[in-house]
C-alpha positions in Angstrom: -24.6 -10.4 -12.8 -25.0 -13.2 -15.0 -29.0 -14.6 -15.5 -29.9 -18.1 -14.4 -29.9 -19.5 -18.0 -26.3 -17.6 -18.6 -25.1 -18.1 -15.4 -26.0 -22.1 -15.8 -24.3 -22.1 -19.2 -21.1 -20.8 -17.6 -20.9 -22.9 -14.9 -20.9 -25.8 -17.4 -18.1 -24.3 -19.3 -15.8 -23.5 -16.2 -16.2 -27.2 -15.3 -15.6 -28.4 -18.6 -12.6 -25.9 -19.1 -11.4 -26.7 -15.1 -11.2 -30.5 -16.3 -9.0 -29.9 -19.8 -6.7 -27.9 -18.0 -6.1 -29.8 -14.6 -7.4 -26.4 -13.0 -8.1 -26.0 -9.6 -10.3 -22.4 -8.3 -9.4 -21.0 -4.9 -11.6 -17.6 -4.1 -12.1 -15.7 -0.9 -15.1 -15.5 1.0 -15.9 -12.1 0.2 -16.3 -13.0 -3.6 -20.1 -12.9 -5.2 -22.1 -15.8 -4.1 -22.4 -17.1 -7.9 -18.4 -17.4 -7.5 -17.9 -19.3 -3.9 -20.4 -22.1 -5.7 -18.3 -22.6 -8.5 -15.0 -22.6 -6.7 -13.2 -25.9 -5.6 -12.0 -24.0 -2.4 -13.1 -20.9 -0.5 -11.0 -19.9 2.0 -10.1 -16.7 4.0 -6.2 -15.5 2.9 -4.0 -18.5 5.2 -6.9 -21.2 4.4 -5.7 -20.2 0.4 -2.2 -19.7 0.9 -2.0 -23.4 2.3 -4.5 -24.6 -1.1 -1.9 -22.8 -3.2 1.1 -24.3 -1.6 0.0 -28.1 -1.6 -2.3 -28.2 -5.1 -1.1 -30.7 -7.7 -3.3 -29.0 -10.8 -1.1 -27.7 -13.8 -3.5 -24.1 -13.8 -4.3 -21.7 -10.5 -7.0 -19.7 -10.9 -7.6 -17.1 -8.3 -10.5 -14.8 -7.6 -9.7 -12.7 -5.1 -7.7 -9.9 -5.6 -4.1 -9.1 -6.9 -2.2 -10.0 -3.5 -3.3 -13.5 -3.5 -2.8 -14.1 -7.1 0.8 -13.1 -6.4 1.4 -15.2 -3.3 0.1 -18.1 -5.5 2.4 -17.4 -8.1 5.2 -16.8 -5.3 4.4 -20.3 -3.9 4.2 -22.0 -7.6 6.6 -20.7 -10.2 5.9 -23.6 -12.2 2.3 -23.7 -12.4 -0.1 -21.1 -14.6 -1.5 -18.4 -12.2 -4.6 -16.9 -13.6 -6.8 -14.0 -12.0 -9.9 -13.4 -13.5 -9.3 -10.0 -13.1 -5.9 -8.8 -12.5 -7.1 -5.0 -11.8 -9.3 -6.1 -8.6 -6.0 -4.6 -6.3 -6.4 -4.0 -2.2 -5.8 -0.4 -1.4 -4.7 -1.4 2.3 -1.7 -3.5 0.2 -1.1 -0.2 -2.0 -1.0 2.0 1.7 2.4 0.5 1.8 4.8 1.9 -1.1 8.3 0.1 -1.2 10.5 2.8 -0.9 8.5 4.7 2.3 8.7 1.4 3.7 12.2 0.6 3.2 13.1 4.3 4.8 10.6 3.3 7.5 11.9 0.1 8.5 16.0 2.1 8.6 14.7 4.0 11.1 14.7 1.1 13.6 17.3 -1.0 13.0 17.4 -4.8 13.9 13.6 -5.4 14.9 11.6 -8.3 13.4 9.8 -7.2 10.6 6.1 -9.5 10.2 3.9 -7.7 7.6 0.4 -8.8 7.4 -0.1 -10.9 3.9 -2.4 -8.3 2.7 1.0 -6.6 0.9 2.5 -6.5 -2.1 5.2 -8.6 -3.2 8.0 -6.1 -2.8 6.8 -5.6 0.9 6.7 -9.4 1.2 10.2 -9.3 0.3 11.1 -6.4 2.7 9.5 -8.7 5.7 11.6 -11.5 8.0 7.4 -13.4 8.6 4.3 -12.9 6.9 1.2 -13.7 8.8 -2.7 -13.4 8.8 -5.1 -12.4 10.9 -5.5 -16.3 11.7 -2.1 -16.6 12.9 -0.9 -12.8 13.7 -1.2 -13.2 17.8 0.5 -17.3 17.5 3.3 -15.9 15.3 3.9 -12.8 17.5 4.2 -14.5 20.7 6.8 -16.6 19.6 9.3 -13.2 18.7 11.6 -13.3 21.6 10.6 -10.2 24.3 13.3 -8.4 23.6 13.3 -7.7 19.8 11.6 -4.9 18.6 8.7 -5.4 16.3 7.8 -3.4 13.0 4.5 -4.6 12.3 2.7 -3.3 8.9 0.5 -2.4 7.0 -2.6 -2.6 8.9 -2.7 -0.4 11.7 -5.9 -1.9 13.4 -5.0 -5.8 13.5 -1.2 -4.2 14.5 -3.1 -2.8 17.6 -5.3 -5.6 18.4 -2.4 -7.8 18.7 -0.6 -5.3 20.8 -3.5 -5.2 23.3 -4.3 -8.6 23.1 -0.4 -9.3 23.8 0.4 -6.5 25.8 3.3 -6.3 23.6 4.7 -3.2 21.9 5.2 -2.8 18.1 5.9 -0.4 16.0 3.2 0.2 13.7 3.1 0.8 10.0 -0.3 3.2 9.5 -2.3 1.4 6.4 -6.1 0.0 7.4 -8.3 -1.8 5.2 -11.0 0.7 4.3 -13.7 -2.0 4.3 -13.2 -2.5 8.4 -11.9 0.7 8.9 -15.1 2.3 8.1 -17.3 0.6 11.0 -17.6 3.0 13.6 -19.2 2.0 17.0 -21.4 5.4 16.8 -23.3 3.5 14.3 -22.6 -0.2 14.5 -24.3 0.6 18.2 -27.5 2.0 16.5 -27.5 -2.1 15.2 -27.2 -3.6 18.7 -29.4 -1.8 20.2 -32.5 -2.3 17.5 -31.7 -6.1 17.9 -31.4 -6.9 22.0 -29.6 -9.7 22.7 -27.8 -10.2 19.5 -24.5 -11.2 19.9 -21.7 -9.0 17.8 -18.6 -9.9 16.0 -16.1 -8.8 14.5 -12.9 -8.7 12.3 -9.7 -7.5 13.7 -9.0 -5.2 11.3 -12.2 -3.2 12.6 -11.5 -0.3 14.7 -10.6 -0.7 18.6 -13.4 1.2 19.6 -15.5 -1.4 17.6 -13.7 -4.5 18.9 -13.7 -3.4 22.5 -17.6 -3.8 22.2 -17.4 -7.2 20.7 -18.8 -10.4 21.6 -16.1 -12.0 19.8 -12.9 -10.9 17.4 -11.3 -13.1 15.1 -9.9 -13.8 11.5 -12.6 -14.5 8.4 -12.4 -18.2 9.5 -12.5 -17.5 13.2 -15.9 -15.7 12.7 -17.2 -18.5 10.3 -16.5 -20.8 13.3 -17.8 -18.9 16.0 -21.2 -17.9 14.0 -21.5 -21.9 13.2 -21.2 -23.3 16.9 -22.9 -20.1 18.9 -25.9 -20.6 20.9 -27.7 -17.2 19.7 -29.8 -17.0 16.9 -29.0 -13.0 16.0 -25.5 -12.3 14.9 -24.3 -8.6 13.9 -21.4 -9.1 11.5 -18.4 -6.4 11.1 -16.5 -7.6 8.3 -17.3 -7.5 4.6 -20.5 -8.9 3.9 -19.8 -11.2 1.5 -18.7 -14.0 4.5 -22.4 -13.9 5.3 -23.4 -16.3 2.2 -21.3 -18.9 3.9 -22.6 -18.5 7.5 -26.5 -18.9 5.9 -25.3 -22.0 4.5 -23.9 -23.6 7.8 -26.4 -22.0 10.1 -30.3 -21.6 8.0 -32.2 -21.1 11.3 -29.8 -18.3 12.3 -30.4 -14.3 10.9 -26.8 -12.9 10.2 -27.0 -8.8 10.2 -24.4 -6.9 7.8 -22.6 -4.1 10.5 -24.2 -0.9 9.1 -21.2 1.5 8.0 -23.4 5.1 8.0 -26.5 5.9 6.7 -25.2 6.7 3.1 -24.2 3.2 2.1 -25.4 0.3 4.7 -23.0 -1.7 4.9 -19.4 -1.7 3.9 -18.2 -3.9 0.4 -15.0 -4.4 -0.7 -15.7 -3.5 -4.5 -12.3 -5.0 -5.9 -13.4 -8.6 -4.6 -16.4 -8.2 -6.1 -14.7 -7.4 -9.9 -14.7 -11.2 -10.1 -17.3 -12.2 -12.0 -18.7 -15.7 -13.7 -17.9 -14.1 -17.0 -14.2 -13.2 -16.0 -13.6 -16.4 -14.6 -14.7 -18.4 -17.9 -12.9 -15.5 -19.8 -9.4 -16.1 -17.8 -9.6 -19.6 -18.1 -10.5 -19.6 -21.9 -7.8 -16.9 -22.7 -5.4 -18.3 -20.1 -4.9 -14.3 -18.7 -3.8 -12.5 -17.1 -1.7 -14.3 -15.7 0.4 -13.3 -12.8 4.3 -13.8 -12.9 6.3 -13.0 -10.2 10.0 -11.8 -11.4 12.5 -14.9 -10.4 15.0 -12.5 -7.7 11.5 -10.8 -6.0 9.7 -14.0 -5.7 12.6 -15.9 -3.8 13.0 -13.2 -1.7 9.2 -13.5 -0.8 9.0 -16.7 -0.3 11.4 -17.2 2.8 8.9 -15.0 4.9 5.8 -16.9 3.5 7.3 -20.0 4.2 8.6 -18.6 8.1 4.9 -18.2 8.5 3.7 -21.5 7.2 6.0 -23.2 9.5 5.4 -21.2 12.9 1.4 -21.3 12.0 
C-alpha cells in the first residue's frame, strides 16, 4: 500500500490523467479503501453495469475484477476498457467452464437459462437473462410457472431465490468462496459475544447462515439496510471491504466483519483487492490491458445483459 506522500502524488496524477483522457472510474465496493476515494462511482455489480451502459467518457477504467471489465467492454465496443489489473479473475465465474455448461444446460431442454453476472462472457452468451443479486428474485418471478429454470453459477443465491420464491430451479453448483466460507458454527460465536446486534448478510452466504439473519440482501441492499437501521451493532457476512462505505454513512454505528474460522478472521476476496493506486495510474498511463471482447461473443452477450436491464 501506497504511503500518504505517494499515495497523495498518485491521486493527483489519476485526476490529471482522468481529465486528458475523458476517463471515467467505476470500482466495486470491495476494492481497498484508497481505491473507492478515487473512483467517480462505486457500485455493487448492477449499480456498475448501469455506469458502464450510460457513461459518455471516451476511456472505462474498471477496478474490480475481470468479469466486470468484460461486461463493460460488452456494453461499449467503442469506448477504451482498461482494468488495472486484468489477472484479478473471480473463481466462482471460472466454477463454470463453457463446455460442462453447454452439456449441462442439453440435459434439460427448453428451460430459461438466467446466469448470475458473476460469469464469464462465454456463459453470458450461453444465458437467455443475466441478473444480480439485486435483481435475481424480481427477474425470476416474472419467468412464467411453467418453464423450467437452469439457474447458475452460484449455487447459494440459486437457493435463496428458490426458498424465497418457493420456486424450483435447476441449479448449476459454483459458490463464491468469499460467502461460501461463513459458517453459522462460527459466525454464531460473533452474535453471541455481541447481544443484541443485528446480523446481515449476502445471499450468496450459506442457507444455514441466512436462515439466522436479521436481514439478506445484495451489496447495495445491505448498504441500505446498515444506513437506515435503528441498531447500533451490525455483524456483516459479506466481504469486508463494503464496511468502509457503511463507516462513512453511519460514524456512530460499529460494523463487525463475520468471522470465517479462527485461522483467518474474516473472509477477503484477494483478486478485488489486486487493484491497487499504483495499477490504476499504471493502466491509465499505459492505456492496458485493455479488455476486448471478440465482435460474434460480445453480441451474443449482450442480448441477455440487456433482457436484464430491461426487466430490472
Amino acid at each position: 500500500m501506497a504511503g500518504d506522500k505517494q499515495r497523495k502524488h498518485l491521486v493527483e496524477r489519476i485526476e490529471r490523467l482522468k481529465k486528458e483522457m475523458r476517463a471515467i472510474i467505476l470500482a466495486h465496493y470491495y476494492t481497498v479503501p484508497e481505491i473507492q476515494d478515487v473512483a467517480d462511482i462505486v457500485g455493487d455489480s448492477l449499480a456498475l453495469a448501469r455506469a458502464a451502459e450510460s457513461t459518455d467518457a471516451d476511456v472505462i477504467v474498471f477496478a474490480g475484477v475481470y468479469f466486470m471489465g468484460e461486461t463493460a467492454s460488452i456494453l461499449n465496443p467503442d469506448k477504451q476498457v482498461l482494468m488495472p489489473d486484468d489477472r484479478a479473475g473471480c473463481p466462482l465465474a471460472d466454477s463454470c467452464p463453457t463446455e460442462e455448461f453447454r452439456a449441462f444446460k442439453a440435459k434439460h431442454p427448453g428451460a430459461v437459462v438466467i446466469n448470475y453476472i458473476n460469469s464469464t462472457a462465454e456463459i453470458k452468451a450461453e444465458s437467455d437473462i443475466i441478473c444480480t443479486s439485486s435483481n435475481a428474485e424480481r427477474i425470476v418471478r416474472q419467468i412464467p410457472e411453467h418453464k423450467k429454470i437452469i439457474f447458475g453459477p452460484d449455487r447459494n443465491l440459486g437457493g435463496y431465490v428458490m426458498k424465497k420464491l418457493g420456486r424450483e430451479m435447476i441449479l448449476w453448483q459454483g459458490y463464491c468462496y468469499v460467502h461460501d466460507a461463513f459458517s453459522w458454527d462460527v459466525v454464531r460465536k460473533a452474535v453471541e459475544k455481541h447481544p443484541g446486534a443485528e446480523l446481515i448478510a449476502h445471499p450468496e452466504c450459506r442457507e444455514e447462515l441466512l436462515e439466522h439473519a436479521d436481514f439478506v440482501g445484495s451489496t447495495s441492499g445491505l448498504l441500505n439496510y446498515a444506513a437506515k437501521s435503528s441498531g447500533n451493532t451490525i455483524i456483516v457476512a459479506t466481504e469486508p471491504g463494503i464496511l468502509y462505505e457503511m463507516q462513512k454513512r453511519s460514524p456512530e454505528k460499529t460494523f463487525i466483519p463475520a468471522p470465517k474460522d479462527a485461522s483467518q478472521p474474516w473472509s477477503t476476496c484477494t483478486q478485488m483487492k489486486q487493484n491497487t493506486l499504483e495499477k490504476l495510474y499504471e493502466c491509465m498511463e499505459r492505456r492496458r490491458p485493455r479488455i476486448v471482447v471478440e465482435e460474434s461473443l460480445r453480441r451474443a452477450a449482450l442480448r441477455p445483459i440487456l433482457r436484464m436491464l430491461e426487466m430490472s
